[in-house]
N, C-alpha and C positions, 0 to 999 in steps of 0.2 A: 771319378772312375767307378763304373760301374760294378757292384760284387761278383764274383765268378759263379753261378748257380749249378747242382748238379743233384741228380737223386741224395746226394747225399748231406745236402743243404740243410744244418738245421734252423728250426720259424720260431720266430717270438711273434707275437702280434702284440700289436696296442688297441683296449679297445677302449669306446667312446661313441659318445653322441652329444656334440660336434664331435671331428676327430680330426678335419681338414688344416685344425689350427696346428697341431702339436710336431715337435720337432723329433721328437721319439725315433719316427723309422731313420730319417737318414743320422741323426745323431747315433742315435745306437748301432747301426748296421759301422760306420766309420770304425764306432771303440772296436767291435767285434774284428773286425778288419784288421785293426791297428793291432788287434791281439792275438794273428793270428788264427783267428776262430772262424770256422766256417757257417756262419749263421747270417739268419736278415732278419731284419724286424718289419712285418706288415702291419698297414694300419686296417683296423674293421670297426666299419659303422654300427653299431648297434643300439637298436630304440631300449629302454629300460623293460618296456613289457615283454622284450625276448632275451634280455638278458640272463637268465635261468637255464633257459635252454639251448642259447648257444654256448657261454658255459659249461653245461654237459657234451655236448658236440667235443668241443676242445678239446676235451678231458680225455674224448677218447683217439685224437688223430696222434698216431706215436708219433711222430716228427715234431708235433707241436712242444717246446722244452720250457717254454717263459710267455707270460703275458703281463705286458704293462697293462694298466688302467687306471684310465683318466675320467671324467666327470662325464655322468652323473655313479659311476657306478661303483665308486671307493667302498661304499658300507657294502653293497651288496653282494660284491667281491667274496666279502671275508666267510659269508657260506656256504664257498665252495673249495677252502683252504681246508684240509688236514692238520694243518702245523700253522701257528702266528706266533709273530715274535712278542716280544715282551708286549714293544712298545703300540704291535699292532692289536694287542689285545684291549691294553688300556684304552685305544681310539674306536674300537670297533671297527675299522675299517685298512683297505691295502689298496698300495698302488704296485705291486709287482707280485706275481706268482710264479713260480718255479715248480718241476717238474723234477722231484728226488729220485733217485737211481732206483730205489721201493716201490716208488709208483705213485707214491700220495705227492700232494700237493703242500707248497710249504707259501705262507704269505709276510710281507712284509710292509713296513709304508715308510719311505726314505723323504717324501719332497719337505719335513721339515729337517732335515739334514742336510739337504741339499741348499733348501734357503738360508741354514747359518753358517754353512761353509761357501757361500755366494757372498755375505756380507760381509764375512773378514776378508776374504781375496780385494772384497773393495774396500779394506781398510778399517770396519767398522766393527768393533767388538761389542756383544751384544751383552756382556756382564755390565750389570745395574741400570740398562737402558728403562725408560718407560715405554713397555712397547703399548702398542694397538693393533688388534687382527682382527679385520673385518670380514667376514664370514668362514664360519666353522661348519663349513663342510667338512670332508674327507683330508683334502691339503689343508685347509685351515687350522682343523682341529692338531697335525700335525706341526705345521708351526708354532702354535700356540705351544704344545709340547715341548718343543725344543727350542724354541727360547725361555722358556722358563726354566730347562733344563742347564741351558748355558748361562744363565744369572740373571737374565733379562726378570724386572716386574709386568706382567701382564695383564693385562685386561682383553677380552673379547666384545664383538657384537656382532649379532647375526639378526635378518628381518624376524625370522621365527624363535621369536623368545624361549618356548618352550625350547626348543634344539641347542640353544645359547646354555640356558640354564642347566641342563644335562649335561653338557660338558665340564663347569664347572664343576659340577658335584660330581662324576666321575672321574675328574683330575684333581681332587681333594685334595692330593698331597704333593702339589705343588702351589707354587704363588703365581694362579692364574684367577681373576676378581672378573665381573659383571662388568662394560662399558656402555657406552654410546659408539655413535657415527660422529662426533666431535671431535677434533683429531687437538683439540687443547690440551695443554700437561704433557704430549707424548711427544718424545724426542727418537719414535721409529713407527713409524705406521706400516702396516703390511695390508694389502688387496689380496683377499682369497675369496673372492666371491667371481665370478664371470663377466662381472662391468667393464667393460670397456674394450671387450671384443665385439662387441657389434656397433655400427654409427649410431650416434644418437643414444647411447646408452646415458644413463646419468651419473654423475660421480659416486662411488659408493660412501666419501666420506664431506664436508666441506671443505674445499681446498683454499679457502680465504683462510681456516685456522690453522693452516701448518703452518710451525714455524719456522721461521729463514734459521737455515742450521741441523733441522731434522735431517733426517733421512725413512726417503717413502719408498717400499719397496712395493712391486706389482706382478703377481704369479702369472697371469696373461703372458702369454709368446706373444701374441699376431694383434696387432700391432705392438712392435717392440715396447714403443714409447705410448703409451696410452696418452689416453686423455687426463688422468690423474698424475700420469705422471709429469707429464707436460708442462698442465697447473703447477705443480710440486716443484718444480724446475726453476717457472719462473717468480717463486717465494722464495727463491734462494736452497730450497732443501736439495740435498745429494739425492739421486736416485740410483735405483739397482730394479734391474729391467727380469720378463721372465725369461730372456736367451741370457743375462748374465745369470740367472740362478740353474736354466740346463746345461752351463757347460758344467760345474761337478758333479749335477745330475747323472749325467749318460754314462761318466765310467762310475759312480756311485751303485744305477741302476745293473751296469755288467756286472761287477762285482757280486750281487747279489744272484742273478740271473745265472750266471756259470759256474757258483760255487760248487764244491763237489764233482765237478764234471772234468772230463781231460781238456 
């Protein structure tokens, strides 16, 4: 069913570039719905080089209350926030921004929270796992976070060493170590790199070493079941897809998005 629109409609948008992938609007526009709340989520394309000032645009349409953001623009997000929470500080970067009653901007970044509460819904507790997260972007960087937070050992890897490395020394004080794209030793592999949304992408990690038993998880939406995970399947490993990591996502993100607000 479609949302009922009216001057009085309030807009979240999602931005991105790609953005065609992401399940954000009609995900979120449902919780909003479901909550009673009169808002939509739009999605907007935007290239990185105008991300700065469309960013300022936003900032100033009153109606505008919430912006998700998706990749590439998690770090760059976070200078145009007022307020970052703990954890969005530690990472440098956010995937939701909010619009406080004051008028500043408040940031936060949920999708590693979202992916450890996707993986217990599938049964899978992430205390003392060996995990592996393969690319420390924005969402990466954040799972990496919180599974280490939730007891997981970690290890990362990302192609850009230096960008790998940084992250470990800014997350000093957790037990998150240097990896490979080897997915040997690790009984949880997580995909946060963008592989496997376009055809012909390559796996981001060897899918001959996972082992029957792991479980591989993959932040990609579109297609559900990727190519990694597919492989990952037929090793025997559990998978958890990225539509099973956005359904706690979307009331995760509301939560966030209408704090404070009536």
């Amino acid at each position: 069913m479609l949302p009922s629109l009216s001057g009085a409609t309030r807009i979240h948008l999602i931005v991105g570039d790609p953005v065609a992938q992401t399940k954000s609007p009609a995900g979120l526009t449902r919780e909003f719905s479901a909550r009673g709340v009169d808002a939509v989520c739009i999605p907007m394309q935007v290239a990185p080089a105008d991300i700065d000032a469309f960013m300022a645009a936003a900032r100033r349409v009153q109606n505008i209350d919430g912006i998700v953001v998706t990749v590439p623009h998690k770090l760059a997000a976070t200078r145009h926030c007022d307020l970052l929470s703990e954890r969005s500080r530690a990472l440098a970067a956010v995937n939701a921004m909010r619009r406080e009653p004051d008028g500043r901007w408040s940031g936060d970044m949920t999708d590693g929270v979202a992916l450890v509460a996707a993986l217990r819904a599938a049964g899978v507790a992430p205390e003392d796992r060996r995990a592996l997260v393969v690319g420390v972007g924005g969402a990466g960087s954040a799972v990496a976070l919180a599974l280490a937070e939730a007891g997981a050992r970690v290890a990362v890897h990302d192609i850009d060493a230096a960008r790998r490395d940084e992250l470990v020394r800014r997350l000093a004080g957790w037990s998150i170590a240097v990896g490979s794209a080897d997915p040997a030793g690790h009984d949880l592999v997580v995909n946060a790199t963008p592989l496997g949304m376009a055809a012909g992408d390559p796996l981001p990690v060897d899918a001959a070493k996972i082992a029957p038993g792991a479980v591989v998880a993959d932040l990609v939406t579109k297609p559900a079941v990727t190519p990694l995970l597919a492989a990952a399947r037929e090793r025997g490993a559990q998978i958890v897809t990225g539509e099973d990591m956005f359904t706690p996502q979307a009331g995760i993100l509301a939560d966030f998005l209408l704090a404070g607000r009536a």
